[in-house]
N, C-alpha and C positions, 0 to 999 in steps of 0.2 A: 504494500500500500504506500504511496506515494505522499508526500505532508511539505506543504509549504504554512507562507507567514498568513496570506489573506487568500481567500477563493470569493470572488465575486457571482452573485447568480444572474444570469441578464447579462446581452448585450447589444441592450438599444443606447439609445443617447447618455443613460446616467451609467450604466456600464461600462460602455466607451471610456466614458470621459474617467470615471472610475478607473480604469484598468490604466489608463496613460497617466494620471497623475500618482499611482501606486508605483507608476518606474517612475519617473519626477523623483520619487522619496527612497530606491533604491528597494522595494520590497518585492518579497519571493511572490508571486502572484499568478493565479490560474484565473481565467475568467472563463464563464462557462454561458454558451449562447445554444436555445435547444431546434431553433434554425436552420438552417444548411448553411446562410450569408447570416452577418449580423445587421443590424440597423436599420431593421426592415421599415419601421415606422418611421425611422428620421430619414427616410428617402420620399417620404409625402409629406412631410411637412414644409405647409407653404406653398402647398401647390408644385413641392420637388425644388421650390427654390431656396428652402430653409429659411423661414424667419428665427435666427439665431436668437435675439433679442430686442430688447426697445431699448433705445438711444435717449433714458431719462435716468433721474437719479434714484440711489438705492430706496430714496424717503416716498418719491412718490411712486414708484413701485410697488413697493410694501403697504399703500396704501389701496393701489390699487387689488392688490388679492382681497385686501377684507380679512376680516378677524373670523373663525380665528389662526385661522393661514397665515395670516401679517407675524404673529406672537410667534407664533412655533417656525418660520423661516428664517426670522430679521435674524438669526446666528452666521446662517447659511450666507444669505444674500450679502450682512456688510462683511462677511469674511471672502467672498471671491463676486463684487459689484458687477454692476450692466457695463462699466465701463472697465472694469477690469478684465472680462471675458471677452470685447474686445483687443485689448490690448495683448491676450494671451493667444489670440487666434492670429494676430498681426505680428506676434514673437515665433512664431510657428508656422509661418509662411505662408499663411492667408488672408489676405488684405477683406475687409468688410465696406460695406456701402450704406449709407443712413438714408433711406426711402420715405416717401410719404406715410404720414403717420409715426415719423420717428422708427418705423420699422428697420431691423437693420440684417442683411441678408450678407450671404458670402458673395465680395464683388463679379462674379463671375454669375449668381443667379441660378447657383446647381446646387443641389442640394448634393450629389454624389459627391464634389470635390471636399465637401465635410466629411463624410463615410469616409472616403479615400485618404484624408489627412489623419484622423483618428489612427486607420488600420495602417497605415506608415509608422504612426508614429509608435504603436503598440509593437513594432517589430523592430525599431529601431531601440526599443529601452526593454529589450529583451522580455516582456510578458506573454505570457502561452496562451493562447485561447482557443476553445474547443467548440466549436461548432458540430449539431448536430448532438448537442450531449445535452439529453432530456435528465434532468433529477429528476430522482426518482425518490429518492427522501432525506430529510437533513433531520440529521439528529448530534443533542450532544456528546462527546464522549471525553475520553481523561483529561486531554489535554487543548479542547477545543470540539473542534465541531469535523461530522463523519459525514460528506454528501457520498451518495450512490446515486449514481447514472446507472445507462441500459449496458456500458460497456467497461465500469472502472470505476473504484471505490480511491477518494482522496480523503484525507483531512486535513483542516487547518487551522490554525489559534484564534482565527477571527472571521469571522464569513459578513459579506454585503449583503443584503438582500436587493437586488436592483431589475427585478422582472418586469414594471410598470406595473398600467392600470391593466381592464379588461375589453378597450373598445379596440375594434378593429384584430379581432383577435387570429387571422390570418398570418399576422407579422410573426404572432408570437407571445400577444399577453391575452394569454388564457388565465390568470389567477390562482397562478401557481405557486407565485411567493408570499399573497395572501396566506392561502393554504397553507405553507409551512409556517407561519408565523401563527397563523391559527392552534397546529397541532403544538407550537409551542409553549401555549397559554395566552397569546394572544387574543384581543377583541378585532373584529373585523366590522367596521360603517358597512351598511348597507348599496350596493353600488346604484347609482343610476348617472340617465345621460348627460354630460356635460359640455357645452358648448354644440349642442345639435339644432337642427330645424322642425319645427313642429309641423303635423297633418291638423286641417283645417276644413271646415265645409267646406264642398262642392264649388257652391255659388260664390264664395270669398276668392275662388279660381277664374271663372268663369270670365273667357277672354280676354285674360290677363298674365300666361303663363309666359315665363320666359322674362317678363319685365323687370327691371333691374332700376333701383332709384339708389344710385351713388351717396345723396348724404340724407340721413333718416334719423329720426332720433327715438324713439322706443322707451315709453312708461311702462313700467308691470303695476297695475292696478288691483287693489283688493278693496272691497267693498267700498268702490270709488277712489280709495285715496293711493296715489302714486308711493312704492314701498321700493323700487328703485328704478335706473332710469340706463340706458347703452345707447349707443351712436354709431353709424355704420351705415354699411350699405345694406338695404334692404332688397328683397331676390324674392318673384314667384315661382315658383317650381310647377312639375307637373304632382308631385305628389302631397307638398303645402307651399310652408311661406321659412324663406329659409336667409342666409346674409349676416355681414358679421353681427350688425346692429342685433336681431333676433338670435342668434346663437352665445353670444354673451348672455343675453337675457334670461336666456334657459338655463345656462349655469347659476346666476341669481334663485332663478324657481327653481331646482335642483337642489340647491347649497340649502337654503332655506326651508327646503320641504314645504312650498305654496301649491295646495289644491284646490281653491277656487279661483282664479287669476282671469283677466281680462288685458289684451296688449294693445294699447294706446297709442297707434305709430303714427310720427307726423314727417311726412315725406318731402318739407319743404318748400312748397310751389302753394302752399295755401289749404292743400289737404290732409286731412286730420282722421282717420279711420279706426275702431276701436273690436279689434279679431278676439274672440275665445276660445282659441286653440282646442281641438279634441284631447291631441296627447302629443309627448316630445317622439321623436323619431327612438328607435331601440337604442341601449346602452351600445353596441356589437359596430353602433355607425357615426358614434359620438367623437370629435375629436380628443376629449379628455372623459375620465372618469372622477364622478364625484361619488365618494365614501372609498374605501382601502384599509390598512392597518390603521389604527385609533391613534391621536395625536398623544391623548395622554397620556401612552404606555411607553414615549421615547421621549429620548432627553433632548429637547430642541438644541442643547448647547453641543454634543455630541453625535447626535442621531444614532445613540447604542440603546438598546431595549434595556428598558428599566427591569427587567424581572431575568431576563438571560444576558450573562457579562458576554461580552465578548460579539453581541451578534447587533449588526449596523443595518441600519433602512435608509435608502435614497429617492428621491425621485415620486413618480406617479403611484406605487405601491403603496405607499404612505394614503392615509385621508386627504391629500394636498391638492388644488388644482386653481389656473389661472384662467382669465377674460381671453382674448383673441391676443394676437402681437410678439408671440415671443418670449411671454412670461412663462408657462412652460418649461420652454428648455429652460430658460434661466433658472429656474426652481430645481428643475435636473441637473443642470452643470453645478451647478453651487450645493445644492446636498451634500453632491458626489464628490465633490473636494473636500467640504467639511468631515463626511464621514472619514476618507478615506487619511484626512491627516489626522486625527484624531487614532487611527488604528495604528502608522504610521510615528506618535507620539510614545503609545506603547510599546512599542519595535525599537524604542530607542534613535530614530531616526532623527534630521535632524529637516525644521520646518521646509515650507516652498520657496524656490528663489523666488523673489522682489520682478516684480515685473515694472522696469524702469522705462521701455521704450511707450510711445503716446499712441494712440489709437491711431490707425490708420485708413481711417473710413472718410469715402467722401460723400457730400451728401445729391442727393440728384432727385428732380422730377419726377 
């Protein structure tokens, strides 16, 4: 049986970034992806073009998730900022672009040249990754933790847990590191859809599909009174009413658990229209998952499980989830460092270089 320092579970985005900043800090490190490829999700984020992040500060970021997201991240976030995850992607040979909306993308508008920079860099700081290696159960044992895959039993003194949520579960997050956090005493939120498009009457369709109104602004209403409010583009589909403005909003009435709700959309040009949604689209099509592992069973300052030493959550797995832009990943790349230096502390390792050089993002149209 084979035993390194850390074994990471997952390798989408927080994985990734997890497993590259584990060689950053010199540690023996397996990461384990139950995929054929990894980063199946962070090649459609963005429409494929990767919105890395938003181009504002750690304050109003953290304002932006909402409580109580804002309390359990601000560790995360002011330990590796929005402008610091530029500046690390631009030390690493990927120059960024600041887009409308502050959105900020890799200058080239691919999301693969991300994947591709990741998985360089995972091979240049010597970390093994296994692709195609289902866990099949983690359990603890003497000196750490015992995973078994379908082909090879490892252990290691500290494990990640970095599987994500459960939408889009093709890529690869089927709920797996839910489940072993579960088996471990773990509490598990309940999941539902977050950032999705709702199905709506017929008649709220009716020769209007395909329309698209670029700036919208979107109240969620309960028993008249506005409980909160998202901006965006608004989208009629052929199956409801979908766009960033309504997609955000869904995550509000998700995050919240609102079941009577009425959406209040004002489309700008003078009209004013007020939808009651039937239901949101399925968790399975949602771009994030709202509920995961329990916030209050990790140490926000750490992200190591309060009840099992040694064992770390990052990322979408977590009860954690952001609005449209970017904030996502950001929540994912700053876990994944936090966690991974804090394992990394134990290891005797010694912190992250200083990232001295300035962002090199321009901004464009």
């Amino acid at each position: 049986m084979s035993k390194t320092d850390l074994i990471i579970i997952g390798g989408g985005a927080t994985g990734l970034m997890a497993g590259v900043a584990a060689g950053e800090l010199g540690l023996k490190t397996l990461v384990l992806e139950r995929k054929h490829k990894p980063g199946r999700k962070l090649l459609m984020c963005g429409n494929a073009r990767c919105n890395l992040t938003t181009n504002i500060s750690e304050n109003r970021m953290l304002q932006m998730f909402g409580e109580p997201i804002s309390s359990f991240l601000e560790p995360s976030i002011r330990a590796f900022t929005p402008s610091m995850l530029q500046r690390w992607f631009a030390a690493n040979g990927l120059k960024t672009v600041v887009k409308a909306g502050n959105k900020v993308y890799p200058h080239t508008e691919r999301a693969s040249d991300v994947l591709n920079l990741f998985t360089d860099l995972l091979r240049d700081k010597n970390i093994s990754f296994a692709c195609s290696s289902v866990v099949q159960s983690l359990e603890k044992s003497k000196n750490g933790y015992r995973v078994t895959t379908d082909n090879f039993v490892v252990e290691g003194k500290y494990v990640l847990i970095a599987t994500g949520g459960v939408s889009y579960p093709k890529t690869g997050s089927v709920g797996d590191g839910q489940e072993f956090a579960r088996l471990l005493g773990h509490s598990v939120a309940p999941y539902r859809p977050g950032l999705v498009g709702f199905e709506v009457d017929p008649k709220v369709l009716r020769g209007r599909i395909g329309k698209i109104y670029e700036k919208a602004t979107v109240d969620i209403l309960v028993n008249g009174q506005s409980v909160g409010q998202t901006w965006g583009v608004f989208e009629i589909e052929k199956w409801g009413i979908g766009g960033t403005a309504v997609t955000d909003a869904s995550r509000i009435i998700a995050r919240r658990n609102l079941k009577d709700y009425i959406l209040k959309i004002d489309v700008k040009d003078g009209k004013t229209e007020e939808i009651r949604p039937l239901r949101p689209r399925p968790v399975k099509e949602a771009m994030v998952t709202v509920g995961g592992v329990a916030l209050n069973e990790i140490n926000c300052q750490t992200l190591e499980s309060k009840t099992c030493s040694g064992l770390y959550f990052a990322g979408e797995v977590l009860d954690v989830d952001g609005p449209t832009g970017g904030y996502n990943l950001q929540a994912a790349f700053s876990s994944a460092r936090l966690a991974v230096s804090m394992v990394g502390r134990r290891c005797g390792k010694r912190g992250f270089q200083p990232l001295e050089k300035p962002p090199k993002s321009r901004r464009r149209r």
